[in-house]
DRENTORKOL-3810 file (N, C-alpha, C; in nm, 4 decimals):
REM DRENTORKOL-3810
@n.u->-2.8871; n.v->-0.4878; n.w->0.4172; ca.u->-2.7900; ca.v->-0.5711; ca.w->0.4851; c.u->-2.6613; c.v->-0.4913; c.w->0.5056
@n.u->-2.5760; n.v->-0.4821; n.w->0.6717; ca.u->-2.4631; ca.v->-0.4669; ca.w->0.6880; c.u->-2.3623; c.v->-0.5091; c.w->0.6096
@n.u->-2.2505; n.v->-0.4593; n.w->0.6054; ca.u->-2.1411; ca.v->-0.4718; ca.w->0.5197; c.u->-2.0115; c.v->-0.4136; c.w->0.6039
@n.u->-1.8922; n.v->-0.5138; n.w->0.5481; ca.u->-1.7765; ca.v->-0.5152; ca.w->0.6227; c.u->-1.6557; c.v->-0.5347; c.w->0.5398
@n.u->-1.5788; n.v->-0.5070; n.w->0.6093; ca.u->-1.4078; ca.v->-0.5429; ca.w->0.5766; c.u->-1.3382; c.v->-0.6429; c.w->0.6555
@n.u->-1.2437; n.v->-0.7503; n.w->0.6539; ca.u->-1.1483; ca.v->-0.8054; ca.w->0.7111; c.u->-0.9916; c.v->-0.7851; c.w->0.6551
@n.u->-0.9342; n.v->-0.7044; n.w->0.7335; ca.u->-0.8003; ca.v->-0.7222; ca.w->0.6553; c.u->-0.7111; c.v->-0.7778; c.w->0.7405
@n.u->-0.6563; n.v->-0.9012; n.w->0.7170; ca.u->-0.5672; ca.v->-0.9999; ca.w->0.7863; c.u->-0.4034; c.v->-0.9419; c.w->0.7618
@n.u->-0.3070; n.v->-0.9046; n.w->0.8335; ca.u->-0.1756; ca.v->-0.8497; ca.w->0.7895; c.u->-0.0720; c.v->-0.9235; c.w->0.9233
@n.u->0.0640; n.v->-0.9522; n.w->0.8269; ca.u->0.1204; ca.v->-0.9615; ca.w->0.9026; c.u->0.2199; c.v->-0.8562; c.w->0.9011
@n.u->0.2967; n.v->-0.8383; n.w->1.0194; ca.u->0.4349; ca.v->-0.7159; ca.w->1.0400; c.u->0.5327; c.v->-0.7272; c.w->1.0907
@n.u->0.6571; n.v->-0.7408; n.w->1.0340; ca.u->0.7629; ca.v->-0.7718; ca.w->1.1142; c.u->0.7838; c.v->-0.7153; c.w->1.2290
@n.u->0.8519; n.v->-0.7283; n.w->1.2892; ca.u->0.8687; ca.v->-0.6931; ca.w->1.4665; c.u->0.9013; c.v->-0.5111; c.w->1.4808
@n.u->1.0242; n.v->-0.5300; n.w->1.3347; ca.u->1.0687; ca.v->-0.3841; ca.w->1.3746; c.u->0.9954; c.v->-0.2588; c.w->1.3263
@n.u->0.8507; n.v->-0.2896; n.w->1.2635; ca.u->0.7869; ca.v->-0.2231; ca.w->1.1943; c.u->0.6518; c.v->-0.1780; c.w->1.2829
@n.u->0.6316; n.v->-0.2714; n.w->1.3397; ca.u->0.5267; ca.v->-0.2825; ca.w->1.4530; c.u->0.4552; c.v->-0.1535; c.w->1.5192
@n.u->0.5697; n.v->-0.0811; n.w->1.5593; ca.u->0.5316; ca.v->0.0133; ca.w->1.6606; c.u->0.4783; c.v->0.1583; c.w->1.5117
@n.u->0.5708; n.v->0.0946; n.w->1.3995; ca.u->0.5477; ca.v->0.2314; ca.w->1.3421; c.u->0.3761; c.v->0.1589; c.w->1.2408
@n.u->0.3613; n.v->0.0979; n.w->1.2071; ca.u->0.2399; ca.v->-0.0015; ca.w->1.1616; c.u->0.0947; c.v->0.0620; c.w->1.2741
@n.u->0.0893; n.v->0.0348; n.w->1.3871; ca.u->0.0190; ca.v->0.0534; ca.w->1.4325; c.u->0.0225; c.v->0.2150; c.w->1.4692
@n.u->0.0811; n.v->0.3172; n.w->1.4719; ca.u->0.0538; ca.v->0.4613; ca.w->1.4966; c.u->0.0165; c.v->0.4974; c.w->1.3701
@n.u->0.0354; n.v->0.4152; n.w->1.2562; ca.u->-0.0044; ca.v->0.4629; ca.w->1.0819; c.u->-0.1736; c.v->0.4557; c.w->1.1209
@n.u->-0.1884; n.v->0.3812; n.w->1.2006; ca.u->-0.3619; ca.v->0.3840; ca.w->1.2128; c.u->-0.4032; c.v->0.4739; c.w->1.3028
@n.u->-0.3611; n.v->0.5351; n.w->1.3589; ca.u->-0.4167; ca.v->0.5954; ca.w->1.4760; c.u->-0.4097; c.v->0.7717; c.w->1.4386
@n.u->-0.3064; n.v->0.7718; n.w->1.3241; ca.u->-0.3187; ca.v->0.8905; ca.w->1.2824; c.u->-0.3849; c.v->0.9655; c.w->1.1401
@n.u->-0.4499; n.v->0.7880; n.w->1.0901; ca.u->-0.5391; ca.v->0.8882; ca.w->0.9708; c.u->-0.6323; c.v->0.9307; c.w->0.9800
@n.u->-0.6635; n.v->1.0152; n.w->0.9343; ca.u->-0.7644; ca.v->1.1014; ca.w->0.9408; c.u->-0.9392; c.v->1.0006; c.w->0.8709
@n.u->-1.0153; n.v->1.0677; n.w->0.9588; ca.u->-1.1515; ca.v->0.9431; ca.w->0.9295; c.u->-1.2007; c.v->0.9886; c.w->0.7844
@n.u->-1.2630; n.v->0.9008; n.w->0.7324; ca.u->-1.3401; ca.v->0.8817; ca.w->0.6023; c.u->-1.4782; c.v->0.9581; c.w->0.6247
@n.u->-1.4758; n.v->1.0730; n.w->0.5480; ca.u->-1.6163; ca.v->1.1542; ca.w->0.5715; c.u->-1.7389; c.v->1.1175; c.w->0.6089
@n.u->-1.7442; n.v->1.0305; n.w->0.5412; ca.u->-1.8418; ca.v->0.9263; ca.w->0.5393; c.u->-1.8736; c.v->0.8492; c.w->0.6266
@n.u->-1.7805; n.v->0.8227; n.w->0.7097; ca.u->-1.7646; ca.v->0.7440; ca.w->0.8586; c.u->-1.9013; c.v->0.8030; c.w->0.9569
@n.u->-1.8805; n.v->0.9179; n.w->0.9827; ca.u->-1.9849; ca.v->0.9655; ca.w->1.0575; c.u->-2.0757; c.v->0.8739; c.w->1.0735
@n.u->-2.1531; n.v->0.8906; n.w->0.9890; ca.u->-2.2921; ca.v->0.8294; ca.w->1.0095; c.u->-2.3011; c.v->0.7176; c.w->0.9227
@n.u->-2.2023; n.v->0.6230; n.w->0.9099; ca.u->-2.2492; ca.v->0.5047; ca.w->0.7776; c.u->-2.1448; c.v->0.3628; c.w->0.8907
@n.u->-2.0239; n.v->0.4358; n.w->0.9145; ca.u->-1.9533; ca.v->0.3036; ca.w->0.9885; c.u->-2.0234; c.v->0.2717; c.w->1.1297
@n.u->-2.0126; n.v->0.1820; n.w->1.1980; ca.u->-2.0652; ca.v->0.1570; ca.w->1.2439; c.u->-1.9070; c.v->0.0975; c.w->1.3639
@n.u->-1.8325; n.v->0.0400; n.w->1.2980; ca.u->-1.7814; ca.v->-0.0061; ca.w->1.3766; c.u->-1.5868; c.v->0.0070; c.w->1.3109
@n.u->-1.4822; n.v->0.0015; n.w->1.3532; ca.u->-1.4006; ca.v->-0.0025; ca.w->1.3026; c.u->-1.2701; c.v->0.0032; c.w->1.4092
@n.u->-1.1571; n.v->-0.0996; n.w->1.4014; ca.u->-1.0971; ca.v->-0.1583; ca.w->1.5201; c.u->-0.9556; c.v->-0.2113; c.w->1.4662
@n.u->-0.8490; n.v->-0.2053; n.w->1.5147; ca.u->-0.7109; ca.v->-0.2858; ca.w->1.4965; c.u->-0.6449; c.v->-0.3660; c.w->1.6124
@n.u->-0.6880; n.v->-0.5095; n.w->1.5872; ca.u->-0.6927; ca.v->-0.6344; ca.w->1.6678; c.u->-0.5252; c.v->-0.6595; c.w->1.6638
@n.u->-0.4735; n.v->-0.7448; n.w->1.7500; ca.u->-0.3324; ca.v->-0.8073; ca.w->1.7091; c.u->-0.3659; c.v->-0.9479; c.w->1.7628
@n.u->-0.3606; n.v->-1.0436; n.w->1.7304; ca.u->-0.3337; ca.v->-1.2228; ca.w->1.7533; c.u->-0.2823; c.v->-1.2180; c.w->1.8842
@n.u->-0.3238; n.v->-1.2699; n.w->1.9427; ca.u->-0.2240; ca.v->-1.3124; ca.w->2.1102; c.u->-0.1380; c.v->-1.4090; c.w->2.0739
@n.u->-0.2152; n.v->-1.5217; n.w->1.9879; ca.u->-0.1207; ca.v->-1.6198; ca.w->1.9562; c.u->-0.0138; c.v->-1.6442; c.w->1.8247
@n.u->-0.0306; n.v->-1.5288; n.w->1.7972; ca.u->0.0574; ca.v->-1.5130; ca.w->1.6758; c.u->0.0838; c.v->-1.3480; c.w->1.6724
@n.u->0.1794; n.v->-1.3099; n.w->1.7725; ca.u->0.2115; ca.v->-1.1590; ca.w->1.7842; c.u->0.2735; c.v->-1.1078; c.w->1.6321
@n.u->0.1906; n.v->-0.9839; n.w->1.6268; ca.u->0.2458; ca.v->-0.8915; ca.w->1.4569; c.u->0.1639; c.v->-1.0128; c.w->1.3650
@n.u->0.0419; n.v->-1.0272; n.w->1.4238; ca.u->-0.0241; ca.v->-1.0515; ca.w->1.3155; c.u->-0.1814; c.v->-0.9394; c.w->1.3671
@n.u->-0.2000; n.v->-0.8996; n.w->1.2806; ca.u->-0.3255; ca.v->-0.7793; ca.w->1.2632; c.u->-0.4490; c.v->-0.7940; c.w->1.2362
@n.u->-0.6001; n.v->-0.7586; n.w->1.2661; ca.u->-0.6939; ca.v->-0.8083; ca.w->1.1839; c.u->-0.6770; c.v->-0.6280; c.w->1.2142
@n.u->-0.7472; n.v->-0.6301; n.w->1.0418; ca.u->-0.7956; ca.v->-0.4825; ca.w->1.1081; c.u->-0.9920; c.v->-0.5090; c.w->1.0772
@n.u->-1.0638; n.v->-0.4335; n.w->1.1110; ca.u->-1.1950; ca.v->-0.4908; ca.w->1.0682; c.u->-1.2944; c.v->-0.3299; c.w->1.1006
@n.u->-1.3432; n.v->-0.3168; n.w->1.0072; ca.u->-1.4582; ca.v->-0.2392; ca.w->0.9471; c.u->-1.6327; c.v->-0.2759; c.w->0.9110
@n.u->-1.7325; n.v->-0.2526; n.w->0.9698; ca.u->-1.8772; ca.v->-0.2308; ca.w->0.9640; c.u->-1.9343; c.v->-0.1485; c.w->0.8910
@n.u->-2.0141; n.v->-0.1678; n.w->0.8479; ca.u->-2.0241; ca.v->-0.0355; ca.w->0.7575; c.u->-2.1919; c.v->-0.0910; c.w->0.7945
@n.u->-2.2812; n.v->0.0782; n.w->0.7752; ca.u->-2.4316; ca.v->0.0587; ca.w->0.7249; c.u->-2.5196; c.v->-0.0243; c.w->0.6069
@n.u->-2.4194; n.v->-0.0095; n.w->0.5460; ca.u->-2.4578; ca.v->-0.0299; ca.w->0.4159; c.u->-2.3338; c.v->-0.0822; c.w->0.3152
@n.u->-2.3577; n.v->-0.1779; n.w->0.2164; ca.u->-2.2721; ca.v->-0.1729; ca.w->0.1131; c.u->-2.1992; c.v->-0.0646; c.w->0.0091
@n.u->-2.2686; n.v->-0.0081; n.w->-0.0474; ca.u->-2.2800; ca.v->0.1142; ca.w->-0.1180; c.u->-2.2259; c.v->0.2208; c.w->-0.0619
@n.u->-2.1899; n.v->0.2140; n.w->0.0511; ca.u->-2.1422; ca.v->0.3515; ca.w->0.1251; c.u->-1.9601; c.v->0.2701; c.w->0.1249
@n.u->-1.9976; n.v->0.1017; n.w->0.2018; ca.u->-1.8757; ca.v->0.0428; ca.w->0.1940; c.u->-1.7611; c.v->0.0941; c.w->0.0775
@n.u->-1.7913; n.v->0.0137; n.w->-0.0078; ca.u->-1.7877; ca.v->0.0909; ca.w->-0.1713; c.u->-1.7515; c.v->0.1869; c.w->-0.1719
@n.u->-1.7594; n.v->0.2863; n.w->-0.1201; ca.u->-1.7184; ca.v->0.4163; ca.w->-0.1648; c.u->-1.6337; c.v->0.4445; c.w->-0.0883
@n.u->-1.6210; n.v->0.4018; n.w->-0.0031; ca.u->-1.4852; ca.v->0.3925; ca.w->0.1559; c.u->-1.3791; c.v->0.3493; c.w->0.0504
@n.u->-1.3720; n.v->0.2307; n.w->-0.0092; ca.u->-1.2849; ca.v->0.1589; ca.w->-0.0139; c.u->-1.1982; c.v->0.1997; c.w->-0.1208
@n.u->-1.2963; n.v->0.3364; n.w->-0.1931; ca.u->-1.2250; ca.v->0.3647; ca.w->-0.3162; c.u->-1.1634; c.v->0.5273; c.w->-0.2359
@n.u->-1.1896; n.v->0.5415; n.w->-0.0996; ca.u->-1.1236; ca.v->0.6389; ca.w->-0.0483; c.u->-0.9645; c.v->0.6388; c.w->0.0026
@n.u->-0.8997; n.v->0.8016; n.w->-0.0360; ca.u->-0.7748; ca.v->0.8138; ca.w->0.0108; c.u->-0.7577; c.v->0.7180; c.w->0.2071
@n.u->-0.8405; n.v->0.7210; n.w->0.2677; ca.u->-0.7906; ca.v->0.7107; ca.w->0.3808; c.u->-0.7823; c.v->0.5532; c.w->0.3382
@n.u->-0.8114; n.v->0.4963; n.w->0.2640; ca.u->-0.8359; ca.v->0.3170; ca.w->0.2489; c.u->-0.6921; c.v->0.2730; c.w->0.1683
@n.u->-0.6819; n.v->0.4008; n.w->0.1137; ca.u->-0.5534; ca.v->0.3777; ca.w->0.0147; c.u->-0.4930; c.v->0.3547; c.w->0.1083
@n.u->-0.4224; n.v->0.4778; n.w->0.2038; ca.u->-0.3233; ca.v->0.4779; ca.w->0.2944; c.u->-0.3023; c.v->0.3257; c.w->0.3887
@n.u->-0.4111; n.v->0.3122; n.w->0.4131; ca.u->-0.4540; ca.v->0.1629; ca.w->0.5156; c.u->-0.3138; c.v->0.0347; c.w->0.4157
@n.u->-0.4234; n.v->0.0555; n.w->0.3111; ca.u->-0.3502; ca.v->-0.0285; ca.w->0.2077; c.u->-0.2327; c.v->-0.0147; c.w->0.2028
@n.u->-0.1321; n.v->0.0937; n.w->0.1778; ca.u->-0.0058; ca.v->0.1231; ca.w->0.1612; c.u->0.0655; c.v->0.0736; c.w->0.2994
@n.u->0.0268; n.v->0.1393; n.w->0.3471; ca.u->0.0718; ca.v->0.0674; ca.w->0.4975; c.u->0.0733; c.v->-0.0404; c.w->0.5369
@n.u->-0.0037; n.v->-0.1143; n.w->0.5000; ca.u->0.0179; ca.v->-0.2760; ca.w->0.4565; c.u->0.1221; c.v->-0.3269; c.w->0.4066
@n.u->0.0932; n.v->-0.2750; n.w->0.3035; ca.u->0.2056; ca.v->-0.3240; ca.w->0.1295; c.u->0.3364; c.v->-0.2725; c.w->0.1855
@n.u->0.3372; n.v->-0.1702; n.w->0.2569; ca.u->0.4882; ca.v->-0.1249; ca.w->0.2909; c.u->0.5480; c.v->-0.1658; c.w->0.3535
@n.u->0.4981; n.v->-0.1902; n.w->0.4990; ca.u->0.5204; ca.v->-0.2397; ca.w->0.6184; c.u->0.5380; c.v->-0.4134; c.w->0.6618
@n.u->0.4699; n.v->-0.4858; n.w->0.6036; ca.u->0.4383; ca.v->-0.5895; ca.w->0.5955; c.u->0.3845; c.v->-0.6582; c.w->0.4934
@n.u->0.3072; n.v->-0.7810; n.w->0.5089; ca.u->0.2182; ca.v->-0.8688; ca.w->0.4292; c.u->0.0926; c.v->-0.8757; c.w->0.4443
@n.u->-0.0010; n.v->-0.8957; n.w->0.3314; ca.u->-0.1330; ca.v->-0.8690; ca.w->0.3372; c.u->-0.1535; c.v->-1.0299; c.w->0.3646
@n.u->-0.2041; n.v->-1.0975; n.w->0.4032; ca.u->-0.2584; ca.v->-1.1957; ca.w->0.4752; c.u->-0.4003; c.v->-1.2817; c.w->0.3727
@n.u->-0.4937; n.v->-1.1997; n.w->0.4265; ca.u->-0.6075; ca.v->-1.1926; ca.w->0.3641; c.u->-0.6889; c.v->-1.0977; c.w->0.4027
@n.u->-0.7867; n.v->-1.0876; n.w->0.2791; ca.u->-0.8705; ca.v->-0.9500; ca.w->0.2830; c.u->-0.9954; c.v->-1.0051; c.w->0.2232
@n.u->-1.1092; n.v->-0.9877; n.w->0.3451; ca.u->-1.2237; ca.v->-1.0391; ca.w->0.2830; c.u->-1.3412; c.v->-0.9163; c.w->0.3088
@n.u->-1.4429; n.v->-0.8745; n.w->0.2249; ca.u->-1.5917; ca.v->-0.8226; ca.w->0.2046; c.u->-1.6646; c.v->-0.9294; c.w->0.2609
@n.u->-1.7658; n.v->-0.8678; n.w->0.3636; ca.u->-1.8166; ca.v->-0.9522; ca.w->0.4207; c.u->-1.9466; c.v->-0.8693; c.w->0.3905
@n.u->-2.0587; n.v->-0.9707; n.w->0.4444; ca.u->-2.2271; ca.v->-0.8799; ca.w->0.4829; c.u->-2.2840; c.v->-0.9691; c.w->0.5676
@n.u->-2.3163; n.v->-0.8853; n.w->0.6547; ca.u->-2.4182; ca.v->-0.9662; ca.w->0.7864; c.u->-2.5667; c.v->-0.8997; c.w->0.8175
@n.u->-2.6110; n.v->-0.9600; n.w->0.9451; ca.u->-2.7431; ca.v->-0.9285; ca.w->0.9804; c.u->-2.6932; c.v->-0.8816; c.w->1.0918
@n.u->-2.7498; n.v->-0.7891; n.w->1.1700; ca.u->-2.7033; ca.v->-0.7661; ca.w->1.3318; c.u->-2.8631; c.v->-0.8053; c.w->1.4021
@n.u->-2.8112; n.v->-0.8948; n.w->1.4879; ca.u->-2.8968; ca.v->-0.9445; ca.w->1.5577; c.u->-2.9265; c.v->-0.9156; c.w->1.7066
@n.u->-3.0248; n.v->-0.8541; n.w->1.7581; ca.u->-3.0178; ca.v->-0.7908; ca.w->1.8655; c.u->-3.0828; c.v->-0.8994; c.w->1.9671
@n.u->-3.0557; n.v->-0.8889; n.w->2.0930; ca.u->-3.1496; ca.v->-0.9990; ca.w->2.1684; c.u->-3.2824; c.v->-0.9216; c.w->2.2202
END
């Protein structure tokens, strides 16, 4: 079974621009290659400077080991620094193809 991340954040206005280039410039999780599957930074239309960020992973076990990675830290810090963590949920799905 697939495995995921939800991290819900909010960011004040004046933090915004620097919040979102914190993502665009870390460097990927080795592991990413061939285990993520999917990984994205959403913003609310209806609630601007609010964030999902969201992660896929192959597998749990690989998840897991992401999460105990430097690039996950940074994610995190950047959170905690910048703003408010919202909510943060582990998820697992099926991918269902038609």
């Amino acid at each position: 079974m697939r495995a995921g991340i939800e991290m819900l954040s909010e960011i004040p206005p004046e933090k915004r621009q620097e919040f979102i280039q914190s993502f665009k410039i870390l460097p990927h999780f080795e592991g990413c290659k061939n285990n993520c599957i999917f990984y994205r930074l959403f913003e609310d239309i209806g609630e601007v400077n609010r964030f999902l960020w969201v992660e896929h992973w192959s597998d749990k076990s690989v998840m897991e080991k992401y999460l105990q990675s430097d690039r996950f830290k940074t994610i995190q810090g950047a959170v905690d620094t910048m703003g408010e963590l919202i909510r943060f949920n582990r998820i697992q799905f099926e991918e269902i193809v038609n």
